[in-house]
C-alpha positions in Angstrom: 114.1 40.2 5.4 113.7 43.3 6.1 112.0 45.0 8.9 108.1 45.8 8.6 107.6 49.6 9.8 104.5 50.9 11.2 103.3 54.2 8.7 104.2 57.0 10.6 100.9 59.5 11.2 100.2 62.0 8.6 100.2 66.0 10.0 96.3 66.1 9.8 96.0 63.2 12.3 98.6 64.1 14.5 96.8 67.6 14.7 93.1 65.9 14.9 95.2 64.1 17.8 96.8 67.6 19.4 93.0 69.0 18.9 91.0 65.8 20.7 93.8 65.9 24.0 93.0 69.8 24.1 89.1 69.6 23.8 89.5 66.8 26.8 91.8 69.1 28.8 89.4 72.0 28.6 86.4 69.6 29.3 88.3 68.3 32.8 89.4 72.3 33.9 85.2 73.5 33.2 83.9 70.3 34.7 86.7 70.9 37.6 85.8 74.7 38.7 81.8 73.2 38.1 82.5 70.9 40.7 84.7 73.4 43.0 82.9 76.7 43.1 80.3 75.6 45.6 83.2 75.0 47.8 85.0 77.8 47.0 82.0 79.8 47.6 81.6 78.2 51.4 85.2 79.4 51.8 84.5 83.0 50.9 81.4 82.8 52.9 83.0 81.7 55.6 85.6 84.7 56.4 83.1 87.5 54.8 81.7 89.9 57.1 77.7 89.8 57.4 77.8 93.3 56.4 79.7 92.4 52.9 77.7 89.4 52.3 74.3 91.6 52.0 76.2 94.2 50.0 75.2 94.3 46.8 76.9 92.7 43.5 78.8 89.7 43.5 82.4 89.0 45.7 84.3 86.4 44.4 86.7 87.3 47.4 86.2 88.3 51.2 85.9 92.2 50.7 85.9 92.5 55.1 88.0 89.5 55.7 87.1 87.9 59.5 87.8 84.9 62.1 84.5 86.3 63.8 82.6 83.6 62.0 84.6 80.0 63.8 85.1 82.1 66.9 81.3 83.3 67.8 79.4 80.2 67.2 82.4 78.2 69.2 81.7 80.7 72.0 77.8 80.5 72.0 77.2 76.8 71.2 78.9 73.4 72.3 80.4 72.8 68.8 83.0 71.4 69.9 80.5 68.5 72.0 78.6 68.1 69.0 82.3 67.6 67.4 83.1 64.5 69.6 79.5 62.8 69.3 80.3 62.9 65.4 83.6 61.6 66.0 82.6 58.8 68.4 79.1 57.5 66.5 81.1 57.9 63.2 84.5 55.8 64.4 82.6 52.9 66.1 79.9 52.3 62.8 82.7 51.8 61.0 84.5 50.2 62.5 81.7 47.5 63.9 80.7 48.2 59.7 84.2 47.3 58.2 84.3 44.2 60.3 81.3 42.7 59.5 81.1 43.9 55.9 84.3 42.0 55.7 83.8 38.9 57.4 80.6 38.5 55.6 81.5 39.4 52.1 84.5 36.5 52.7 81.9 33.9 53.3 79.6 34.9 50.5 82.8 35.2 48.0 84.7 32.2 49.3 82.8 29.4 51.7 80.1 27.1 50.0 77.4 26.5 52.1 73.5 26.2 50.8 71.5 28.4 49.5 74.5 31.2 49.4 73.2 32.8 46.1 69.5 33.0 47.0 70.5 34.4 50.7 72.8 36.9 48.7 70.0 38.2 46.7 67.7 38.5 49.6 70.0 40.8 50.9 71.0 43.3 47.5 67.4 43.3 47.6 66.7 45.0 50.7 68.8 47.8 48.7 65.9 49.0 47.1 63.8 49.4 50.5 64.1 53.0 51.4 65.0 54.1 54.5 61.8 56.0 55.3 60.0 52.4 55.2 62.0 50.8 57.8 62.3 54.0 60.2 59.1 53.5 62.1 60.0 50.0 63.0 64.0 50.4 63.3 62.3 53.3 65.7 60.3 50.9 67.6 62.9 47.9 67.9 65.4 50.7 69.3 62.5 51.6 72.1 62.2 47.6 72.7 65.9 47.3 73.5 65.8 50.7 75.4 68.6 52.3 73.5 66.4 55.7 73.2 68.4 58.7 73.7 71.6 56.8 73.8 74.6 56.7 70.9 74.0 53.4 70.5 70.6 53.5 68.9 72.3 55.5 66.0 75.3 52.6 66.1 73.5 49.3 66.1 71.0 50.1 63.2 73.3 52.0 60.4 76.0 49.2 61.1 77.2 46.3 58.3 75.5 48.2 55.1 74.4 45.6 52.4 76.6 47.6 49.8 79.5 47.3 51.6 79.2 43.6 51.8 78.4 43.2 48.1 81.7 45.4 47.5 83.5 42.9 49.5 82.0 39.8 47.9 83.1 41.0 44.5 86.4 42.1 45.3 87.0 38.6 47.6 86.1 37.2 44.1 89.0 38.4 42.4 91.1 36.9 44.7 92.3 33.6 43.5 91.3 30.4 45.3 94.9 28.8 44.8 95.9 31.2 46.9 93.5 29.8 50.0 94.4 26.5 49.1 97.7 26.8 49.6 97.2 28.5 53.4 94.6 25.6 54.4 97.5 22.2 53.1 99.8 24.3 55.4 97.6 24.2 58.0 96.1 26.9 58.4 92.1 27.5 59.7 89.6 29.6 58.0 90.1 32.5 60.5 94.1 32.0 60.3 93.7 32.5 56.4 91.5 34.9 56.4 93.4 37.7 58.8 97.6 36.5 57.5 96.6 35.9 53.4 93.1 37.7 52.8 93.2 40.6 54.8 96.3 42.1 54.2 95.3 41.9 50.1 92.5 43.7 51.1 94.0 47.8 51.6 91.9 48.9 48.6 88.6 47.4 49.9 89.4 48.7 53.8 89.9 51.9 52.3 87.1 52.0 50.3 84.8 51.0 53.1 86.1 52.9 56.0 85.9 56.4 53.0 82.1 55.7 52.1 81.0 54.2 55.9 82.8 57.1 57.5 81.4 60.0 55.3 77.8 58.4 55.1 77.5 58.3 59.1 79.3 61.7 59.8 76.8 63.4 57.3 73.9 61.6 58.6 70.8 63.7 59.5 67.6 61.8 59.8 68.5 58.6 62.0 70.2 60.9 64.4 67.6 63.6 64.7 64.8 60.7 65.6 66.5 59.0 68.1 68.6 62.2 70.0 65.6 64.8 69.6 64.5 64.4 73.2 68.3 64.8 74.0 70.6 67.7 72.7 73.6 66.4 74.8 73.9 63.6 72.2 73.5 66.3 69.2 76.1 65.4 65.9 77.3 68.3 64.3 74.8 68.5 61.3 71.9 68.2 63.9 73.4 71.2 65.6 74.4 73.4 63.0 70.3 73.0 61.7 68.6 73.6 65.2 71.2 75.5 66.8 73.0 77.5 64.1 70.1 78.1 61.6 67.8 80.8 63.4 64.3 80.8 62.7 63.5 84.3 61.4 67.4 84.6 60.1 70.4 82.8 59.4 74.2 83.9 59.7 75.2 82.0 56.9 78.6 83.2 57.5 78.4 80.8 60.7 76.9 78.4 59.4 79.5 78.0 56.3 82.5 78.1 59.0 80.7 75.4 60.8 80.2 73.5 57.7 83.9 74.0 56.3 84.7 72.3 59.8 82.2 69.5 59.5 83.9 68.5 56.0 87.5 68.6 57.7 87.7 65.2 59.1 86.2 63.4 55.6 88.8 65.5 53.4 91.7 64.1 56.0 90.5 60.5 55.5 90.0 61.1 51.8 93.9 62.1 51.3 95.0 60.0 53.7 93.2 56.4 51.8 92.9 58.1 48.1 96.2 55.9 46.9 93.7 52.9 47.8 89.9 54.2 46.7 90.5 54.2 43.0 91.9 50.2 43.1 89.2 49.4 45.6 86.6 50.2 43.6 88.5 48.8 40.6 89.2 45.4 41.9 85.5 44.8 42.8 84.3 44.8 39.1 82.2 48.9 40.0 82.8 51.1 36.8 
């Protein structure tokens, strides 16, 4: 018998074909300078003169390139302390985040005990609280436990997000249960399984947390400015570059877009460092 061959595709649909892969490459490239002109713009802002950014007409390019803009708001303000309080408030939430987002998404995903659904939808409701609702109380439970004015009243109440452990719980999920079984008739405890077969399947979903946890707390503006605003030695940087940076009858927004440009720096540097692992994170855990 001879073998059945597929119809080969007629010119007009291999050029309906050519036309659709063109009308999506186009679509990426407009949605792509969309989504990169504001930062572009920050760049251009940040090494124009103040002179050239008041000129009129529009630069696309520095027309008085300068450093003047890093170097004078480094020189008048402790950027550079407001650079380590970021640092350190932003590295221990998520770290104390990632840990417990972990260990509780496990149990929710992977131990029966009672009443595990209805506990679980207790907490994805809490989701839809907003944050201004809880401040006054999260305020007053930080004065209760005297951690005012310390980093520790920013740390303890932004740690173990209820997203983050519904993203572990569904990625835990997708790990089969055969698997488990296997560690616990050799032997092996709950916490032994959980650190030597769980955890090391789990890249995708550390990266995933550590991106959003990291990038969520080194942005944050609000918890931060009610808790340090008796105390500028505990300043972040996006407390600082508003009440330090941003006069109040005018603003060198040349400064200020330098400062910002080195406020994004550490989340770009995390970003390519865990981007091989953000895309299957968020895969594996069933989020489209």
């Amino acid at each position: 018998m001879s073998a059945v061959t597929a119809p080969s595709q007629t010119p007009r649909a291999r050029r309906r074909g050519r036309g659709q892969r063109v009308a999506r490459l186009v679509a990426a490239i407009a949605v792509t300078l969309v989504m990169f002109f504001p930062l572009y713009w920050m760049v251009v802002t940040a090494f124009s003169t103040r002179q050239s950014l008041y000129a009129p007409g529009l630069h696309l390019w520095p027309s008085q390139f300068t450093f003047d803009n890093f170097v004078t708001p480094i020189r008048a303000f402790p950027v550079w302390h407001w650079f380590r309080n970021s640092v350190v408030i932003a590295v221990l939430v998520t770290a104390i985040t990632a840990v417990v987002n972990l260990l509780a998404g496990y149990a929710f995903a992977k131990l029966p005990f009672r009443g595990r659904n209805v506990l679980f939808l207790l907490l994805l409701s809490t989701m839809m609280i907003p944050i201004q609702a809880i401040m006054v109380p999260q305020f007053d439970l930080v004065i209760d436990l005297g951690l005012y004015g310390t980093i520790w009243a920013v740390v303890l109440p932004t740690s173990a997000a209820v997203f983050g452990i519904f993203l572990a719980r569904q990625f835990f999920l997708s790990i089969p249960d055969e698997l488990l079984e296997a560690a616990r008739v050799d032997g092996a405890s709950q916490l032994r399984t959980f650190l030597q077969v769980v955890l090391p399947l789990s890249k995708p979903l550390v990266a995933v947390l550590v991106l959003l946890t990291f990038s969520a707390e080194w942005n944050d503006f609000a918890w931060p400015l009610v808790v340090f605003f008796s105390s500028n030695e505990l300043f972040t940087l996006p407390l600082g570059l508003v009440t330090d940076l941003k006069g109040q009858y005018g603003t060198n927004y040349g400064a200020l877009m330098a400062m910002t440009l080195l406020t994004l720096a550490p989340v770009i540097i995390l970003f390519l460092a865990f981007q091989r692992y953000f895309v299957a994170g968020f895969a594996r855990s069933g989020i489209r």
